[in-house]
C-alpha positions as CSV (number, residue, x, y, z in Angstrom):
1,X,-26.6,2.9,7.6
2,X,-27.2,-1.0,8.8
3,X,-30.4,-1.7,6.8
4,X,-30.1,-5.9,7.0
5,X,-28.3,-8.8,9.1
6,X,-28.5,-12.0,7.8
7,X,-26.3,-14.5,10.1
8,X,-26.0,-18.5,9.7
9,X,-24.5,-21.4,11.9
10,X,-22.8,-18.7,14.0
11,X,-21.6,-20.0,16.9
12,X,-25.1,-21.1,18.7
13,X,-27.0,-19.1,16.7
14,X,-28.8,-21.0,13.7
15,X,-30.4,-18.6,11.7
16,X,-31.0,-14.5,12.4
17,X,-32.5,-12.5,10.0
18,X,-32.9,-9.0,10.9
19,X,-34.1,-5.4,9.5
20,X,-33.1,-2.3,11.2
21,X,-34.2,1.5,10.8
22,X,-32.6,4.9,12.3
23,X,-32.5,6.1,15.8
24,X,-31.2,4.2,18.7
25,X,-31.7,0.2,18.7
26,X,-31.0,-1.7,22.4
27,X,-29.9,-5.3,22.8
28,X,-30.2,-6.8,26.0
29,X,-30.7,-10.2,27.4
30,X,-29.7,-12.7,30.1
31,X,-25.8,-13.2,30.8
32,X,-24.8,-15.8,28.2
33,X,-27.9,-15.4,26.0
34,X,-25.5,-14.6,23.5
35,X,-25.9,-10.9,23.4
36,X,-22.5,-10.1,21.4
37,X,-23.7,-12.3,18.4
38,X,-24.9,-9.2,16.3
39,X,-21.9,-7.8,17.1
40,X,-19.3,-10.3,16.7
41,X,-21.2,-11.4,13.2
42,X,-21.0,-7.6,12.2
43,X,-17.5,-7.7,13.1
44,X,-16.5,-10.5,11.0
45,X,-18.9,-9.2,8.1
46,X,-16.6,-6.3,8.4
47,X,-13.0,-8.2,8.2
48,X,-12.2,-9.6,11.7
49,X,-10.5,-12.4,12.2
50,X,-12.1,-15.2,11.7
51,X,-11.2,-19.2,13.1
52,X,-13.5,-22.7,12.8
53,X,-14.5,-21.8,16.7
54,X,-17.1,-18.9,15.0
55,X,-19.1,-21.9,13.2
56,X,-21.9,-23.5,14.8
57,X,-21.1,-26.8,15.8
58,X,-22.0,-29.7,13.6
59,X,-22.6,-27.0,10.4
60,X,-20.2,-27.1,7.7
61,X,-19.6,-23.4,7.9
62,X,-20.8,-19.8,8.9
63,X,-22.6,-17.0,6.2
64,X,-23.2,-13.8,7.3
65,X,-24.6,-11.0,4.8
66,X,-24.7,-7.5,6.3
67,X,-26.6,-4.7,4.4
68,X,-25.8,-0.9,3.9
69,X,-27.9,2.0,2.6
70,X,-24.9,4.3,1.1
71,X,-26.5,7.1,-0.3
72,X,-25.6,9.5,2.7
73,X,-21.8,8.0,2.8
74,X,-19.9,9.7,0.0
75,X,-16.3,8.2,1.3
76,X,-18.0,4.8,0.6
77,X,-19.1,5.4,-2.5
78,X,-16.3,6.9,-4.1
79,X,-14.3,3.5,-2.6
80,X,-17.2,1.2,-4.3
81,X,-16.9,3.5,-7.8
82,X,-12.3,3.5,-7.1
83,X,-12.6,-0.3,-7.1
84,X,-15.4,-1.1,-9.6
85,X,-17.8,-2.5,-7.3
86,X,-20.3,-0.2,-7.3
87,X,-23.6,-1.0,-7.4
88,X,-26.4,2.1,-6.7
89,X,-27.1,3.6,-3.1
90,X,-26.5,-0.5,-1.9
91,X,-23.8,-1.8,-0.6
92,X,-23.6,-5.7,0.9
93,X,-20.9,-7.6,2.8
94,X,-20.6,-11.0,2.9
95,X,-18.4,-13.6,4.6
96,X,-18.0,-17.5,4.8
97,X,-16.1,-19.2,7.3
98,X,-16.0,-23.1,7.2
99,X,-15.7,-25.3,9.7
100,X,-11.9,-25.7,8.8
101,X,-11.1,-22.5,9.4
102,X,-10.9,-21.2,5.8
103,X,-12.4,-17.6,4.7
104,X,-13.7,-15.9,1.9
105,X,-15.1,-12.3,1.5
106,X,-17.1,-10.2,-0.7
107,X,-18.2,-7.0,-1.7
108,X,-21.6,-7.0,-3.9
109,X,-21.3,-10.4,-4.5
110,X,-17.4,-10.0,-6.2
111,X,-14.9,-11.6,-4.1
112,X,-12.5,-9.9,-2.1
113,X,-9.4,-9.3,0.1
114,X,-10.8,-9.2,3.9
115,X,-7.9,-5.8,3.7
116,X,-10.9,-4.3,1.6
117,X,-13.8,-5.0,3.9
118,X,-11.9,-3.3,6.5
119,X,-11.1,-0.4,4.7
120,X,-14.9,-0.5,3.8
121,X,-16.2,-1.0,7.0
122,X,-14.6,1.7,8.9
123,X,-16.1,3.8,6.3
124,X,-19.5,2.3,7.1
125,X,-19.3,1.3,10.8
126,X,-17.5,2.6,14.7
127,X,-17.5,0.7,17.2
128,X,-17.5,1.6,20.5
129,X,-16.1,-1.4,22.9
130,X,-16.2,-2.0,26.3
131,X,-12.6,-2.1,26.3
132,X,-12.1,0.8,25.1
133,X,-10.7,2.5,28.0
134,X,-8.0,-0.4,27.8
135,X,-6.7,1.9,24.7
136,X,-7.5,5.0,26.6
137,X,-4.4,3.9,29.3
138,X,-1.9,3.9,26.1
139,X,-0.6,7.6,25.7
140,X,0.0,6.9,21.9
141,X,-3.8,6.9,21.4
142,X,-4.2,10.0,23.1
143,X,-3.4,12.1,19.7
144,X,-5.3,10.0,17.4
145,X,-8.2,10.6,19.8
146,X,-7.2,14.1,19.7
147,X,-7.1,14.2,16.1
148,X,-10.5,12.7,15.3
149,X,-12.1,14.7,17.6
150,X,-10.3,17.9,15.8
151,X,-11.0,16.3,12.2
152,X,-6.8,17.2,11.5
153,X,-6.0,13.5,10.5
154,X,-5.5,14.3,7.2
155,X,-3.3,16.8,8.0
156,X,-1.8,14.2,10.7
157,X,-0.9,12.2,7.5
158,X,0.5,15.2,5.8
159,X,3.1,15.1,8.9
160,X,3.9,12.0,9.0
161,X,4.5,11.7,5.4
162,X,7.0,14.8,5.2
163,X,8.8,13.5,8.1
164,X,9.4,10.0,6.1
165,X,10.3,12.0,3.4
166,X,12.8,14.4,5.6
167,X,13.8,11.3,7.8
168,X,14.7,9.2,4.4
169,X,17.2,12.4,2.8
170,X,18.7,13.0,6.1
171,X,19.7,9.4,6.6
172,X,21.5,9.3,3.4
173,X,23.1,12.5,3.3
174,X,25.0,11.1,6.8
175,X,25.2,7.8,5.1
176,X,26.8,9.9,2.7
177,X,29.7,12.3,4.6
178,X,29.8,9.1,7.1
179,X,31.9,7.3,3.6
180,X,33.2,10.5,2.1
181,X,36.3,9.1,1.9
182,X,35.6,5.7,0.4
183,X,33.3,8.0,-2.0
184,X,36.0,10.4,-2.8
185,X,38.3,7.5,-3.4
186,X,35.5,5.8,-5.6
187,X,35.3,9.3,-7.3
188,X,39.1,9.6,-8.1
189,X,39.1,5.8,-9.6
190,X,36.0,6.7,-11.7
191,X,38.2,9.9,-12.9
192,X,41.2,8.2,-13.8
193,X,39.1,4.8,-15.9
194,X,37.3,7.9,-18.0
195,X,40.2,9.5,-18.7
196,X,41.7,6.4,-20.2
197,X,38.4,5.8,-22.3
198,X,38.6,9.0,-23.5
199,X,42.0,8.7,-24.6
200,X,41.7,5.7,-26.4
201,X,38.7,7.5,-28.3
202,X,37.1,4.0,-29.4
203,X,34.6,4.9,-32.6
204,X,31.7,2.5,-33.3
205,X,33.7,-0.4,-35.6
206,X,37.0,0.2,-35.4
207,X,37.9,-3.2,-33.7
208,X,36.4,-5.0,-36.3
209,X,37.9,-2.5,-38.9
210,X,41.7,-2.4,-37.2
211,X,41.5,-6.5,-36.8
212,X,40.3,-7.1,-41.0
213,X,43.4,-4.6,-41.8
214,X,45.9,-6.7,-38.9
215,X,45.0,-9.9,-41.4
216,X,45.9,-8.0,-44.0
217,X,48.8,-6.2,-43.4
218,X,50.6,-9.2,-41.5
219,X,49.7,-11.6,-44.5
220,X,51.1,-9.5,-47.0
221,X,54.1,-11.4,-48.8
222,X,51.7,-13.9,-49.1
223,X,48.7,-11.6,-50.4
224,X,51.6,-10.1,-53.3
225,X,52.2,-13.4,-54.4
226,X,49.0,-15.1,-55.2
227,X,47.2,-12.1,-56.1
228,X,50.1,-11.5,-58.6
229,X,49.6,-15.9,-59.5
230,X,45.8,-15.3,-60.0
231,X,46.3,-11.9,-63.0
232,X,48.6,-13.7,-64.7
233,X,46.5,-16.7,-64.5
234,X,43.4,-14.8,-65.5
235,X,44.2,-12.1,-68.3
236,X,48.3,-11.8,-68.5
237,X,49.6,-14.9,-69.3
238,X,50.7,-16.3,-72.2
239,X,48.4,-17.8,-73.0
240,X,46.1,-16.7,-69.9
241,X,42.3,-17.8,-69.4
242,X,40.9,-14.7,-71.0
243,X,42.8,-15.7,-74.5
244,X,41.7,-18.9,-73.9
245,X,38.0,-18.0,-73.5
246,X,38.7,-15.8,-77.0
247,X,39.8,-18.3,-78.9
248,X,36.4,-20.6,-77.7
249,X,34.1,-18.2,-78.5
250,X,36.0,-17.6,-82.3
251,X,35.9,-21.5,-83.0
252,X,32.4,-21.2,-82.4
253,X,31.3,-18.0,-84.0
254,X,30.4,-19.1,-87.6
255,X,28.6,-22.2,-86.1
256,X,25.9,-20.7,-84.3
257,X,23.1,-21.0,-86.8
258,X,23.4,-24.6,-86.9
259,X,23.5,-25.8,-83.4
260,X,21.4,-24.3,-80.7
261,X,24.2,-26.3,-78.2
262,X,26.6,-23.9,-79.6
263,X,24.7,-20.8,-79.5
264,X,24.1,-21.2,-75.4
265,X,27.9,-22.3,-75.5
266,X,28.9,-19.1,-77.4
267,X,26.6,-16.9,-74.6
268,X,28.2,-18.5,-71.4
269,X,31.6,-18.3,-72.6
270,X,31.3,-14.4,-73.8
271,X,29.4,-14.6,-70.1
272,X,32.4,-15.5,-68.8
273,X,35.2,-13.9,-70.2
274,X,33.7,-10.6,-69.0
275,X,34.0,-11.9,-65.6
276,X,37.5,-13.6,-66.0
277,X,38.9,-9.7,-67.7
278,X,37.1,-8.3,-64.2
279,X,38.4,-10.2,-61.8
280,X,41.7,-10.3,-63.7
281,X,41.8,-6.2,-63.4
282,X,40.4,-6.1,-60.0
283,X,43.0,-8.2,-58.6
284,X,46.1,-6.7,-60.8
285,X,45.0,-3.2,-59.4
286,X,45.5,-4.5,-55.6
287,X,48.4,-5.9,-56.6
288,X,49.9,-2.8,-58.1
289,X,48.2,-0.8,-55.1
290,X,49.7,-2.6,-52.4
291,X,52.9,-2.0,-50.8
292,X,54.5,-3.3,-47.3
293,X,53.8,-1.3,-44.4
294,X,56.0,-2.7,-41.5
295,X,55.1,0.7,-39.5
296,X,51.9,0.7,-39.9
297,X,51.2,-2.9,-39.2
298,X,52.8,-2.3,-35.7
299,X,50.6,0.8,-35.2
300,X,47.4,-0.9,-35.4
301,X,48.9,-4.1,-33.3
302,X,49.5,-1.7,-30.7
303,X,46.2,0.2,-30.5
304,X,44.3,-3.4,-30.7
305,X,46.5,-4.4,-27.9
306,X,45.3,-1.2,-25.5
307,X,41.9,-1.9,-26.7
308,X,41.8,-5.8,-25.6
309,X,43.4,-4.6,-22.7
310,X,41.1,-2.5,-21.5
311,X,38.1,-4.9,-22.4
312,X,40.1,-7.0,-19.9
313,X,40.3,-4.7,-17.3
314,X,36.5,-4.0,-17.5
315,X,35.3,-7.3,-18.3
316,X,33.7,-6.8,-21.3
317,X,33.8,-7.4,-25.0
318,X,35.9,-4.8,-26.7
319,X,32.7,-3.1,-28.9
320,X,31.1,-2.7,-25.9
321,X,33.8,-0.3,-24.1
322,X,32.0,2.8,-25.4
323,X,29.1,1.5,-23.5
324,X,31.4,1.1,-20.2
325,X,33.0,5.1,-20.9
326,X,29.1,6.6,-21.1
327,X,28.0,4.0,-17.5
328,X,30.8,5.9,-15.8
329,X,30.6,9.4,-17.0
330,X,26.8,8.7,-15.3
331,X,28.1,7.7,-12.2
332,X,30.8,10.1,-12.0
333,X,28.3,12.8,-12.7
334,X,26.4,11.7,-9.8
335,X,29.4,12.4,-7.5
336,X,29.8,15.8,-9.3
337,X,26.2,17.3,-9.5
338,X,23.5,14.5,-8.9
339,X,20.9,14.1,-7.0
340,X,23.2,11.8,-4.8
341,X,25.9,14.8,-4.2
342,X,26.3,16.0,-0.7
343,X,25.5,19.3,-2.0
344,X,22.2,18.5,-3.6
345,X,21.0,16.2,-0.3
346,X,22.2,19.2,2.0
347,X,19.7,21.3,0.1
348,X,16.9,18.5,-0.4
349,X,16.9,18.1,3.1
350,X,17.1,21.5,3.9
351,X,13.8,22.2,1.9
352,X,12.3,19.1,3.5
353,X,13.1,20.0,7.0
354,X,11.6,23.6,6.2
355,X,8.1,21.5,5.2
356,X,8.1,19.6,7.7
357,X,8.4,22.6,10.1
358,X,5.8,24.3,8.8
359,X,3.4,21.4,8.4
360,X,3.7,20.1,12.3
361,X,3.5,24.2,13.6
362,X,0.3,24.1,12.2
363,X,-0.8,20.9,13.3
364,X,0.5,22.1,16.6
365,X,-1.7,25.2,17.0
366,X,-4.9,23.1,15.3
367,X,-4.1,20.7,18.1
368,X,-3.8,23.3,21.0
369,X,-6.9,24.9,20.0
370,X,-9.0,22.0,19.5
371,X,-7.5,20.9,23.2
372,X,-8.7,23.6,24.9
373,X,-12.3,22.6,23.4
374,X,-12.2,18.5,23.8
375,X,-11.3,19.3,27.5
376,X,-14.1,21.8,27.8
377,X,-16.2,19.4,26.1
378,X,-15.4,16.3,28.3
379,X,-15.2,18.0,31.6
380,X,-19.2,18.9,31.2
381,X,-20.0,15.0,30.1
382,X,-18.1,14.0,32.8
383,X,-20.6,16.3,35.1
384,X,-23.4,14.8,33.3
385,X,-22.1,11.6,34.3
386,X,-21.7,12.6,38.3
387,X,-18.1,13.5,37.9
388,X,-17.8,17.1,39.3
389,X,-14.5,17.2,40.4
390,X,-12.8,15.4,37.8
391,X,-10.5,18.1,36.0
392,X,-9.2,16.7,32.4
393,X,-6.5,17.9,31.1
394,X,-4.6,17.4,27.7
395,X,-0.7,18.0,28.1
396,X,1.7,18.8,25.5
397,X,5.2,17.6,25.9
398,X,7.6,19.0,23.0
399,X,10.2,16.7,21.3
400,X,14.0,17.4,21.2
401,X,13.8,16.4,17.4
402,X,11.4,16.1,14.7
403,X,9.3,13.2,15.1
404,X,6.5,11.6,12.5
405,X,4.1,12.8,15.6
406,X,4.4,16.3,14.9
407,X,6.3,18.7,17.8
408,X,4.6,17.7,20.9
409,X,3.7,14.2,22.3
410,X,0.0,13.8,23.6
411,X,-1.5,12.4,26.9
412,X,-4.7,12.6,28.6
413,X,-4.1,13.4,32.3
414,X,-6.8,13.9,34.9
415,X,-7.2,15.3,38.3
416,X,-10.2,13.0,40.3
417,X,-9.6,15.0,43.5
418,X,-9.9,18.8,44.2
419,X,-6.0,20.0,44.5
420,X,-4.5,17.0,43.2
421,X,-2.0,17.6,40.3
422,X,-3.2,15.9,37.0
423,X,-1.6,12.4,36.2
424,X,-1.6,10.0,33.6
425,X,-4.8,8.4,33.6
426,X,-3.3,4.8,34.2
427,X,-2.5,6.1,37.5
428,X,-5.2,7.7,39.4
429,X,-8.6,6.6,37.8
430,X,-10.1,3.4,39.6
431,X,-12.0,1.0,37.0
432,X,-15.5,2.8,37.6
433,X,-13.8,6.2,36.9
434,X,-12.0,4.9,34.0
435,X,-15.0,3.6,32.4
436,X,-17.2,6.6,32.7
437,X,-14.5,9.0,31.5
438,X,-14.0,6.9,28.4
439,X,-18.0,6.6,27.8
440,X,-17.6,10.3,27.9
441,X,-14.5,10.4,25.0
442,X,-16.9,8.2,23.2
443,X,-20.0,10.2,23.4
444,X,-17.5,13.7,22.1
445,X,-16.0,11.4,19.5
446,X,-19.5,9.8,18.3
447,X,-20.5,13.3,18.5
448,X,-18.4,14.4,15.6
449,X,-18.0,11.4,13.4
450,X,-19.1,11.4,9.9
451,X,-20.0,7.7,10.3
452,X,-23.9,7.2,10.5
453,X,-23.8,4.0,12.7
454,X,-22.4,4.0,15.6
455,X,-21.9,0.8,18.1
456,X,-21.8,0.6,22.0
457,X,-20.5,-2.8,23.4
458,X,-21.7,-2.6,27.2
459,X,-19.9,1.1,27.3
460,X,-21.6,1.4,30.7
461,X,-20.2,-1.5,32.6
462,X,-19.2,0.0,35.9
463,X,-21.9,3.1,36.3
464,X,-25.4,2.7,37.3
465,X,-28.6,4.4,39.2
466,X,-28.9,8.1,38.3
467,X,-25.8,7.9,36.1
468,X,-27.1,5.0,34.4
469,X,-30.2,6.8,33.3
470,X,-27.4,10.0,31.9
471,X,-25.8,7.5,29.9
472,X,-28.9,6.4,28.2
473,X,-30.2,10.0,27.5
474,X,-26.5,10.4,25.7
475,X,-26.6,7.8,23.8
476,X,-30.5,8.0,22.8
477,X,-29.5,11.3,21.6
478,X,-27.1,9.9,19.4
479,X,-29.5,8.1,17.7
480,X,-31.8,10.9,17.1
481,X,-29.1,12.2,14.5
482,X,-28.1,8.8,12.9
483,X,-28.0,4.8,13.9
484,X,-26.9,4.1,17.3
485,X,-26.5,0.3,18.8
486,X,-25.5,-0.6,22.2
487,X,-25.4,-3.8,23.8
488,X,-26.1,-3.1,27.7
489,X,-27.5,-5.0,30.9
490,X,-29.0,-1.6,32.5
491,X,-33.0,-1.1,32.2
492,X,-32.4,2.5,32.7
493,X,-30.1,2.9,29.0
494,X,-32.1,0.3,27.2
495,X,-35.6,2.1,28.0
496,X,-34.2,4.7,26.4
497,X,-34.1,2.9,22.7
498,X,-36.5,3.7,19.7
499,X,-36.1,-0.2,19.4
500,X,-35.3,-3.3,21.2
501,X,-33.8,-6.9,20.3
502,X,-33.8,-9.5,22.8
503,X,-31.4,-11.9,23.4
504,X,-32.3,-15.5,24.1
505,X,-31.5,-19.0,24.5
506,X,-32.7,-22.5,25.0
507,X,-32.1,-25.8,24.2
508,X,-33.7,-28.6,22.1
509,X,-32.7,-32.4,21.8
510,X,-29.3,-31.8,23.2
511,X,-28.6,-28.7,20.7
512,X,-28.6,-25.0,22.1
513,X,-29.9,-22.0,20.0
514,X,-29.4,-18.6,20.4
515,X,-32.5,-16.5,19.3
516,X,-33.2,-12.9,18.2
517,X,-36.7,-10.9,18.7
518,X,-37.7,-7.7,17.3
519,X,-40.0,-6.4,20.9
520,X,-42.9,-4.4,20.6
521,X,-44.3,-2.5,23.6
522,X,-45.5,-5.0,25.7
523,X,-42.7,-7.2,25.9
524,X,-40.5,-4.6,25.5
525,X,-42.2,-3.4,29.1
526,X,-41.8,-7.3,30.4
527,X,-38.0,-7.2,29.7
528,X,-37.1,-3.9,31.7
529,X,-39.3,-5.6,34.2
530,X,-37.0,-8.7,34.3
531,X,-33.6,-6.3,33.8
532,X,-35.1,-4.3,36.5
533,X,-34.4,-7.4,39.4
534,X,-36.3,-10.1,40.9
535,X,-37.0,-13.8,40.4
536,X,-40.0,-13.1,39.8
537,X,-42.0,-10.3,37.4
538,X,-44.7,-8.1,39.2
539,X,-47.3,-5.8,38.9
540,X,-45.0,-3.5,40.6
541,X,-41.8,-4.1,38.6
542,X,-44.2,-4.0,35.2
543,X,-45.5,-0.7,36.6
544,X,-42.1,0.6,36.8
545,X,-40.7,-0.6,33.6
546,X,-43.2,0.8,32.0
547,X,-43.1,4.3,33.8
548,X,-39.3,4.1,32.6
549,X,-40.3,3.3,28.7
550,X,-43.3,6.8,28.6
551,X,-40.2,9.0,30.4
């Protein structure tokens, strides 16, 4: 619950610093006190929309702090503990608007999105407007009502989310057998490139392999000659460099005692006749190896010709047409027997469909039942409330197709005379009807919300006397189970608080100030005295106040 309220240089109020307890807590003052300015700070503490018109004028910005006890709230907690800002059975709000319009928000002092002091707040906080029966006039608020009052909107979700998932596969199957011919076309040229990958059989190489061996083979007169130049040369020749390097190493042989010079001389040239015999062999055995190959010169010119062919035709280097053969076996497969066949979607949204049948049936039946109960439930507040021969109705109108909805549309219709037929609201309840049978959807809906404070904004604007005095019994009720607030301008629901904050303002050297008092009993009496009528404040109208505040 609302344990603290801390508001600065919002709009003409300076400074409000305010505690607040359980039970049922009024706000009332004169017209244009600035009665909204707990709950317009709230709002903003809770991720309104905020502009430079909420600071006070001449103040460099606005700071409000708003203080939770969460120790009762598990949703909340678990959010704080999700997104690390968890901080023990505390939870605090903050927000900063300056005077250029700029915002800033935080959670427990860490700074954050204003997305997550909404999320947070509805957690925390529901607010009641006095425009709410605005909403009330739009049928597609009639099943989220409906819903909340049922506790099915999780199940709502489930619906919603199944029909996404249904609505997505549908669309592309019929995407699908809409361009079964372009696909089947696209198919038969996927078929027929494969086919010619897999007939050329490229193995990991070859094209480097196949163009070494095109040098070769097409060089090869040339090849025969100087490899035949090069053993002669090296070992036989007459005289060749190996019987050269023989005779060196001979002159030197009986010499190497005497000069170290020769010894190192004697070593490389031993050295190097090895290597000169090697190279000598090695290149005598190609030579005698080797023969012209005409035929198969033209073979590998002709499979090096299909392969640089086909890297043309598929725009890539020739090692990488492997590559390109496996990208369109993957495609083609997903023609054949992917998840992307009109086969497979047929099935996937088959399976789908079934879900989502079974998923809105039973939100259907939840709904029905739960129906029956909300009108039940409304049609006795709405006695309470000097309605008697209201009838509320809830009316289920099935769809042709499968909707995110669920099978039925919802809307509220009433019946405000005996033997009239039940119509949209919009077109038979007057304003004070309309605002009595939403303070009545309010009261069933506070009734079963998990939230522990709950906020009235001037719910009863259009009922009064005897009805008046209902209203405040209802709400006071409220409060006995949780935290209730509610702005009003009737002494008959604010008597019926467990505390009271006035509303006041004056002004000071040209400067206006909005102030906030806790009241205790006696001026709590003197302001349903002044709410109660009259210039002036009597014995009589004091008498009656307090009469009102022992009831």
């Amino acid at each position: 619950m609302l344990t603290h309220l801390t508001v600065s240089n919002f709009a003409i109020a300076e400074h409000v610093d305010l505690t607040f307890d359980r039970g049922m807590t009024v706000i009332t003052g004169e017209t244009g006190a600035g009665k909204s300015i707990v709950l317009d700070a709230l709002g903003l503490a809770l991720g309104d929309r905020a502009d430079a018109g909420v600071v006070r004028y001449g103040k460099d910005r606005s700071d409000i702090s708003a203080s939770f006890d969460v120790s009762s709230i598990a949703t909340a907690r678990d959010w704080l503990q999700d997104h690390d800002l968890d901080i023990g059975n505390e939870c605090i709000l903050r927000r900063i608007v300056t005077k250029e319009g700029r915002s800033r928000g935080y959670i427990n002092g860490q700074p954050t999105p204003l997305q997550n002091l909404r999320e947070l707040g509805e957690m925390l906080i529901d607010i009641h407007s006095q425009h709410a029966h605005q909403s009330l006039l739009r049928k597609e608020t009639h099943a989220n009502l409906l819903d909340d009052f049922a506790d099915l909107r999780n199940l709502s979700k489930e619906v919603r989310l199944l029909y996404k998932e249904w609505h997505e596969s549908a669309l592309k199957l019929e995407s699908l057998k809409n361009n079964d011919e372009e696909k089947e076309a696209r198919k038969q040229l996927l078929t027929y490139q494969l086919q010619e990958l897999d007939s050329l059989s490229l193995s990991e190489g070859e094209v480097s392999e196949l163009e070494s061996e095109q040098n070769t083979l097409t060089n090869a007169e040339e090849l025969l000659r100087n490899g035949h130049a090069v053993a002669q040369l090296c070992v036989d020749g007459e005289p060749s460099i190996a019987e050269l390097l023989r005779q060196a190493i001979h002159n030197l042989e009986s010499h190497l005692e005497a000069s170290k010079a020769f010894s190192e001389s004697h070593q490389m040239l031993s050295e190097a006749l090895i290597q000169v015999q090697e190279a000598g062999a090695s290149t005598r055995n190609f030579v005698e190896g080797f023969e012209l190959d005409p035929a198969r010169l033209k073979e590998v010119e002709e499979r090096l010709s299909l392969i640089y062919q086909l890297a043309r035709k598929h725009r890539v280097a020739p090692d990488e047409l492997p590559g390109v053969a496996t990208a369109i076996g993957s495609e083609l497969g997903q023609y054949d027997n992917g998840e992307n066949s009109i086969e497979v979607l047929e099935e996937k949204v088959a399976i789908a469909a079934k879900k989502l049948q079974e998923k809105a049936t039973l939100l259907s039946n939840h709904r029905k039942k739960s129906a029956l109960q909300l009108d039940s439930e409304i049609k006795q507040q709405l006695k309470n409330l000097n309605m008697t021969s209201v009838d509320f109705i809830t009316e289920f109108t099935a769809f042709t197709k499968f909707d995110a909805r669920g099978l039925e549309d919802v809307e509220f219709l009433v019946s405000t005379n005996p033997g009239q037929p039940a119509k949209p609201l919009a077109k038979v309840a007057s304003g004070g009807e309309l605002s009595r049978i939403s303070l009545a959807i309010q009261v069933i809906m506070a009734n079963t919300s998990t939230i522990p404070t709950l906020v009235f904004d001037e719910v009863d604007v259009g009922v009064g006397g005897s009805t008046a005095e209902i209203v405040g019994k209802m709400l006071r009720g409220l409060g006995n189970r949780g935290q209730v607030f509610c702005v009003t301008h009737l002494p008959q629901v604010a008597s019926h608080g467990h505390h009271h904050l006035h509303v006041s303002k004056s002004a000071e050297n040209g400067n206006t100030f909005s102030t906030i008092d806790h009241l205790d009993e006696d001026t709590r009496v003197t302001e349903i005295a002044r709410m109660l009528g009259g210039i002036d404040i009597t014995e009589k109208s004091l008498a009656h106040a307090k009469e009102m505040l022992e009831c």
